[in-house]
N, C-alpha and C positions, 0 to 999 in steps of 0.2 A: 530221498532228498528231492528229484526230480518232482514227485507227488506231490508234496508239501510246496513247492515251488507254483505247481499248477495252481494247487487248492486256492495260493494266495492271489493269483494273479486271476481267478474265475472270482472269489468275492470280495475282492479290491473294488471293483464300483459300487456293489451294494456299501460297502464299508461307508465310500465316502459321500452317495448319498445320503446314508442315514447319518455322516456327520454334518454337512450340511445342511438338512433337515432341523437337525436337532440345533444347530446356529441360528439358524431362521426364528424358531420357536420361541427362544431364547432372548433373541434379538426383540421380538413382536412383543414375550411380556414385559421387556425391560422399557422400551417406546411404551406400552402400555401405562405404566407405573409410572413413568416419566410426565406423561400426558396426567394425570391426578393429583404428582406430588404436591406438595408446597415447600419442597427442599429443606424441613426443620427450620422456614424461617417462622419469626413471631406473629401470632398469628396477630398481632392490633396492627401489622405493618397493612395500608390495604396494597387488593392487585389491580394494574390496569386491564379493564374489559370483563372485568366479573360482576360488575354491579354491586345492590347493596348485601348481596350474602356470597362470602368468600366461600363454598361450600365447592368439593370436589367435582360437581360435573359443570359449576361456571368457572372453575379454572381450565377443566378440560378445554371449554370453548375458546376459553381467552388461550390456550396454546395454539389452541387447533387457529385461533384468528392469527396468531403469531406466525406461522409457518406461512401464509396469504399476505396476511394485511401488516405487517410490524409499522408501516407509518401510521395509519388511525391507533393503533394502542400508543406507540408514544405521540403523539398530537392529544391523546385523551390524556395522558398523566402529564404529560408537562403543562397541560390549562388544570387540570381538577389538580394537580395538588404541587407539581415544583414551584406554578404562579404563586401557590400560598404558602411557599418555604416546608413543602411538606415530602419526609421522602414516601417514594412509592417500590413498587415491584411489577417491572416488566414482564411477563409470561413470553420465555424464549424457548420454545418445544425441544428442539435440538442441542441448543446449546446449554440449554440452565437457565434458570429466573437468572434477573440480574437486579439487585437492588441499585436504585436509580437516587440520587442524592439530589437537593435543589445547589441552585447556582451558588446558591450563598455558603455552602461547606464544601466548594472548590479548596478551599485554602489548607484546612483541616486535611481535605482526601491527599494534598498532593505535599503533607508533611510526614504524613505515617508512615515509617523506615519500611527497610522493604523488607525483614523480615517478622512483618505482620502484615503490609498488606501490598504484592507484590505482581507490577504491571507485565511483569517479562515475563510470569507462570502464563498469564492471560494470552500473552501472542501466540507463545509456543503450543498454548491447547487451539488457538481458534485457527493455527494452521496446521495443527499435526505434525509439531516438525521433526518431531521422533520418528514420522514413516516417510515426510513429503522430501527431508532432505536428508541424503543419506550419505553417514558417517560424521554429519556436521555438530554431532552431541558425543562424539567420542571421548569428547572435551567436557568436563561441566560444565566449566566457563565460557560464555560465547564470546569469540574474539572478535567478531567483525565490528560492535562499538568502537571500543578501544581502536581498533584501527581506524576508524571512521575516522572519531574525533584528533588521534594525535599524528595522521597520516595524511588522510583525505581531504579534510578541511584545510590542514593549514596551508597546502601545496594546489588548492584551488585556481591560484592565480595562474599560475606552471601550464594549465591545460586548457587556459579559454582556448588561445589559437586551434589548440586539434580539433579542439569541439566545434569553432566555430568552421575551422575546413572540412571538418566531417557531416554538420549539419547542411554545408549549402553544397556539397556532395551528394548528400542520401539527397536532398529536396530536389534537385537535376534530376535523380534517377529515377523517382518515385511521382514524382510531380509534373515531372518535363519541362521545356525549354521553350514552349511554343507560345508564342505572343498574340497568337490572332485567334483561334480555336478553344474552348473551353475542356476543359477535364477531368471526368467523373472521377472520383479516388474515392474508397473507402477509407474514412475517415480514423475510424480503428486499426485496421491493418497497416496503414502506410506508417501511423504515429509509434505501433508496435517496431517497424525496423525502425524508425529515423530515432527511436531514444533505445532502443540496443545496442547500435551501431555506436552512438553517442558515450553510451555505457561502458562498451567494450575498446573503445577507442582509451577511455583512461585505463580501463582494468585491468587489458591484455597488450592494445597499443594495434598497431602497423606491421605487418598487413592482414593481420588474421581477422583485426573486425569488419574487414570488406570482404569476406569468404563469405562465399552464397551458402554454402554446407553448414556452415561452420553458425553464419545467423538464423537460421532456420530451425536447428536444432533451438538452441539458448530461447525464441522467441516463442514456439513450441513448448518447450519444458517449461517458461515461466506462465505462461496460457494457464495451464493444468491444473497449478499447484494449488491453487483454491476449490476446483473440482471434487478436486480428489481428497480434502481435507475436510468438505462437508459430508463426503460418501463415509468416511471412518468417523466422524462423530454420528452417526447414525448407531453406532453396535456401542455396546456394552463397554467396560475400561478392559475387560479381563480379556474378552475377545481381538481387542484392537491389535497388538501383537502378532494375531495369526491374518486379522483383513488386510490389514496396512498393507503389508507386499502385495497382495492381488489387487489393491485400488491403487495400487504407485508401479504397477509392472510396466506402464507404458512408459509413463517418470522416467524409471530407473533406466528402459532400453534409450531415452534417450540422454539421461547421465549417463550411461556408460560410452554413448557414440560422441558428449563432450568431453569427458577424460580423454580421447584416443588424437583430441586437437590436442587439448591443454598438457598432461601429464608430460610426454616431452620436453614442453617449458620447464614446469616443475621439479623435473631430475635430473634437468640441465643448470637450474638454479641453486641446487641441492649441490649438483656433482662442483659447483663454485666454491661453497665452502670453505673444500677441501686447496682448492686452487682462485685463492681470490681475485677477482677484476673487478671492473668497473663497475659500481652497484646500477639497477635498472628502474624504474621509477613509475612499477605500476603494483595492481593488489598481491598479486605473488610473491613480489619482496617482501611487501609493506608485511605479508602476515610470515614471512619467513622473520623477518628483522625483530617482530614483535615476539615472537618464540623465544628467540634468543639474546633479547636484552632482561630475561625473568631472572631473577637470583641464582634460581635453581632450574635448568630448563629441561620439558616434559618432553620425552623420544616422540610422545604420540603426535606434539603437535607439528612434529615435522616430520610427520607420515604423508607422502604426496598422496594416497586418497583420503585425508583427512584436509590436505589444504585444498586439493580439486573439490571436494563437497563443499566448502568454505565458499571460493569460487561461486556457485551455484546457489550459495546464499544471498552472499553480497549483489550477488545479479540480480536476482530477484525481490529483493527490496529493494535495488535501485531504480531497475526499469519498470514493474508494473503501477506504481502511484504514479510516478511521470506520467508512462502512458496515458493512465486512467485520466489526469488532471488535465495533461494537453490536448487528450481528445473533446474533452467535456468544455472546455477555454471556447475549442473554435466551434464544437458546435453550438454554447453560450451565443458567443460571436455571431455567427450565420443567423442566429435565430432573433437577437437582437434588432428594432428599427434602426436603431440608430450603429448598424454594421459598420457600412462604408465609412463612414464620420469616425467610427472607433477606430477601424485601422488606418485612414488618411493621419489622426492623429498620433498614434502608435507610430505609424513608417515615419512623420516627419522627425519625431523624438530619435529613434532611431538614426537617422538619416546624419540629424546635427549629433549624435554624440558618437557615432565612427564618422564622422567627415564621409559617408557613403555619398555626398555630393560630388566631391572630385572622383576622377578617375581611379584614384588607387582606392577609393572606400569602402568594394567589397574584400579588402583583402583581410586576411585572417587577422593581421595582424594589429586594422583596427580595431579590434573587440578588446577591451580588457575589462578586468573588475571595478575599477572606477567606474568610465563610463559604463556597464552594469549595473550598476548601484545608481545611475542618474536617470535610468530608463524608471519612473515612477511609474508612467501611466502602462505599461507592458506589463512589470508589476501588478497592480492594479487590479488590472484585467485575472491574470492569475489567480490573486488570492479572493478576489468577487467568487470567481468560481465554483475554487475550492472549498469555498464559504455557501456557497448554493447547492454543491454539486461533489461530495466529497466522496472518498471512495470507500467508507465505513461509515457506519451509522453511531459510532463511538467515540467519545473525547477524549477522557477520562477514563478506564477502563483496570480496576485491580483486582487480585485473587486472597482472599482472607486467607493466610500460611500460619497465622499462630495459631497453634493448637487450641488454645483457651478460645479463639474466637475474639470480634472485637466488637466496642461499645461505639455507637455512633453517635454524631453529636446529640440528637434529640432522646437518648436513651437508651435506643432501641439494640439490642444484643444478635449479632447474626455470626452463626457457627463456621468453622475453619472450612473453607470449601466455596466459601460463595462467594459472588462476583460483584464487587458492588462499584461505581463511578458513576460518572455525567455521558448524557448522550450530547455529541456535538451538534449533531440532525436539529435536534429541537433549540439548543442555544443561538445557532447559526439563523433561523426562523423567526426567532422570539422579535417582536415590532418594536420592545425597548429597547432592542439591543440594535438593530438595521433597520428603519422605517422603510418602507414597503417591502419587506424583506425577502418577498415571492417572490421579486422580479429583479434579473440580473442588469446591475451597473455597474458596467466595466469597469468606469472610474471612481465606482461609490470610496474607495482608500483616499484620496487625494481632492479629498470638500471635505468640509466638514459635515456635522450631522443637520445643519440647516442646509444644508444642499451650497451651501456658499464656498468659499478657497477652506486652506484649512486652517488660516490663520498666521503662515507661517513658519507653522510646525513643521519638521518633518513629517511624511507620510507614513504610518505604519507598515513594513515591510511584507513579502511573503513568507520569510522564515519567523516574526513575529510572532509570539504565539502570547494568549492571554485569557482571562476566564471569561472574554468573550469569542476570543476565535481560537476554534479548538482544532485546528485543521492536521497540525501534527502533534494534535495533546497537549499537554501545559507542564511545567514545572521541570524537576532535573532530568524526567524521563520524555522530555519531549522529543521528537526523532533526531538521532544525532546525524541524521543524512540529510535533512531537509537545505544544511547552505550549499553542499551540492547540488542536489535537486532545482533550486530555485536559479542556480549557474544558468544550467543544464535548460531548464525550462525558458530561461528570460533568453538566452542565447534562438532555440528555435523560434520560438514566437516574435524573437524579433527577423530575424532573418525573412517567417512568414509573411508576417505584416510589410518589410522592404521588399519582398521581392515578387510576390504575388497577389491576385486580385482572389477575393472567397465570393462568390455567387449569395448573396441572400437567400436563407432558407424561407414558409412562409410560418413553418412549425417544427418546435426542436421536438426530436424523437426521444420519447422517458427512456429514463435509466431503468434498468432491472436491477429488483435487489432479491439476493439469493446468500439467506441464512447469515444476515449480518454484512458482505458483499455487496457493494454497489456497483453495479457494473456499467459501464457507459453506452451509449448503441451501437452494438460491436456491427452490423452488418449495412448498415446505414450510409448515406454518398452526400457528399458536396461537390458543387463542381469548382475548378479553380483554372486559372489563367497565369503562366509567368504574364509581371509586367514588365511594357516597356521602357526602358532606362535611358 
């Protein structure tokens, strides 16, 4: 026994490098093949960046350009063939061709039920969320919609104040108090705690979203979770199962250091039940209470590491588009001539709808949702942005699930498996749709399209969405987080705009895009100033 014990333990490393080896290999012809296919789509569809013969080594290229350059291939098919109402085919190396629809069979795409062509399969592959979040599919069903929309939303009003005491909290710590000295801040890092904090402030509540341990991890863990979802679309489907854990080891050590805050809540919530009081009015009820108003209710979903991964979900699609969108706003902003003027006009908006004139006007409790809803030009600024500057190169985005495959309006037949919608990048651009559409105006929402008022109208909002601003997609699946979000976002930026001065930048720093990811300029500085009041 002893023997056989050694034997294994001397060729245990050959073992596992020759399985490794053989993953590698594996992996290399699988990219290989990927890099040539044309996914069994039709071959009369054409591809963008192959030119005039769709032939396997000018699609190679057009992959290989994909993986570089994805904005010239879609800037080349939205002018050669969405302008002429023609669909195309993107060359996405890693992720899949995606067949690209013109604008005009927006309506078509965002009527086909979803078990033919379904936008939820598409998230959950382009983040991995079978390895990135773990236990959050224990469920089939994802809960955190549902709680979104019949928890989150409706009780929005319930949490300006904390939001607004938490915001001008983190902005003191992060930003400072000093009125005469300017102050370099990294722009991404600071916007990373001050919409965590924001985050956790409704999620978890007082006082765990002021824990320095406790934000560090959450801020951390959501960092990653794109990282690490394009390192596993890199392997095979069948492999993914065995990478997944070794590209989420780091993920999981820090899911597990946030269960060891959270789980306590959760089994003290639990252990209520049995012993009812007072209910609590954050996500750990909301998806406790959700469980158990079902017909018939499921043991798993009120597994505490089934709702602590939930947890982990809803944080993460709550805080990193914030992020991404608030950071991209002010460095918009800095980058902008017309800065100063932008935010002189923002603070005094501002200013008149909390009464921040009088004495009592930083207090939490002038913030509400009305006056949020009257802050347009704050708005404005936001959805310009997002509209220039969004954090996906996608609008529209679904997964063909019928088996048979589906017919697209012009004919054309593409098989169960493939990805087909609108890319928002190229809508958001298009000079019919925003004239000078390169160049960010804060207040382009609130003129009309002759540059004049707007007639009148109301302004189109930031949670607005339509088939020309795709910013959180269009139709029944458009994000059901976004009238939070937009809380959340008009609540900082207005606080920003009231209470501090942003230095002029003289050039905004590009975004990077990584595998579909836009990412903002994570390392990049403004300098800022408390003003004085």
């Amino acid at each position: 026994m002893t023997t056989l014990i050694e034997t294994i333990f001397v060729a245990a490393p050959g073992i596992i490098g020759a399985a490794i080896t053989i993953g590698l290999v594996i992996t290399s012809l699988d990219l290989l093949r990927r890099l040539f296919s044309n996914a069994s789509l039709p071959s009369d569809l054409p591809w963008a960046g192959v030119g005039e013969h769709n032939s396997r080594l000018s699609r190679a290229r057009a992959n290989l350009t994909s993986f570089f350059h994805l904005k010239s291939l879609l800037d080349e098919g939205y002018a050669k063939y969405s302008k002429n109402d023609k669909t195309y085919v993107l060359p996405y190396f890693i992720n899949g061709p995606q067949v690209v629809l013109p604008p005009s069979q927006i309506p078509w795409l965002i009527e086909q039920p979803d078990d033919v062509l379904s936008q939820e399969h598409v998230n959950r592959q382009f983040l991995q969320s079978d390895y990135t979040f773990f236990h959050a599919n224990m469920v089939k069903d994802p809960v955190h919609p549902e709680v979104i929309q019949h928890q989150l939303t409706k009780k929005i009003s319930g949490f300006v104040d904390g939001v607004a005491d938490e915001t001008r909290a983190s902005l003191e710590e992060y930003w400072g108090m000093d009125t005469e000295e300017w102050r370099e801040v990294r722009l991404y890092d600071t916007m990373l705690l001050l919409i965590t904090r924001l985050s956790l402030r409704v999620f978890i509540g007082l006082p765990l979203c002021r824990d320095q341990k406790f934000l560090f991890i959450c801020s951390r863990f959501i960092r990653k979770v794109a990282m690490a979802a394009a390192a596993i679309s890199l392997f095979p489907v069948f492999l993914r199962p065995i990478v997944g854990p070794i590209f989420t080891v780091f993920d999981y050590i820090l899911h597990q250091r946030c269960k060891r805050f959270i789980m306590p809540i959760i089994r003290a919530r639990l252990d209520r039940l049995r012993n009812p009081a007072a209910p609590q009015n954050d996500f750990v009820q909301w998806a406790i209470d959700h469980a158990l108003a079902k017909p018939i209710v499921n043991p798993v979903e009120l597994d505490a590491r089934v709702l602590a991964a939930r947890f982990a979900v809803i944080a993460f699609a709550a805080i990193q588009s914030s992020v991404i969108t608030l950071t991209n706003t002010l460095f918009d902003l800095a980058a902008s001539p017309a800065c100063a003027e932008s935010l002189a006009l923002m603070r005094d908006e501002v200013a008149r709808e909390t009464g921040a004139e009088s004495a009592d006007g930083l207090a939490a409790s002038a913030w509400s949702r009305p006056a949020l809803s009257r802050m347009v030009r704050v708005d404005s600024a936001l959805r310009e942005s997002l509209r220039l500057n969004g954090f996906v190169e996608r609008g529209i985005m679904k997964l063909v699930v019928a088996p048979a495959g589906v017919t697209l309006p012009d004919g054309s037949h593409i098989p169960c498996g493939t990805k087909v919608g609108v890319s928002a990048y190229s809508v958001h651009r298009d000079e019919g749709n925003y004239p000078d559409a390169a160049r960010y105006d804060a207040f382009r929402f609130i003129r009309g399209r002759d540059g004049g008022a707007a007639g009148g109208k109301r302004p189109q909002g930031l949670v607005n969405t339509s088939e020309t601003f795709l910013g959180f997609s269009h139709g029944s699946h458009s994000c059901p987080g976004r009238f939070f979000a937009a809380n959340q976002l008009k609540i900082a930026l207005g606080h920003i705009a009231l209470l501090y001065e942003i230095e002029p930048i003289p050039r905004r720093p590009a975004n990077r895009w990584f595998f579909g990811h836009i990412a903002p300029p994570l390392t990049e500085t403004v300098r800022v100033r408390r003003r004085k009041m």
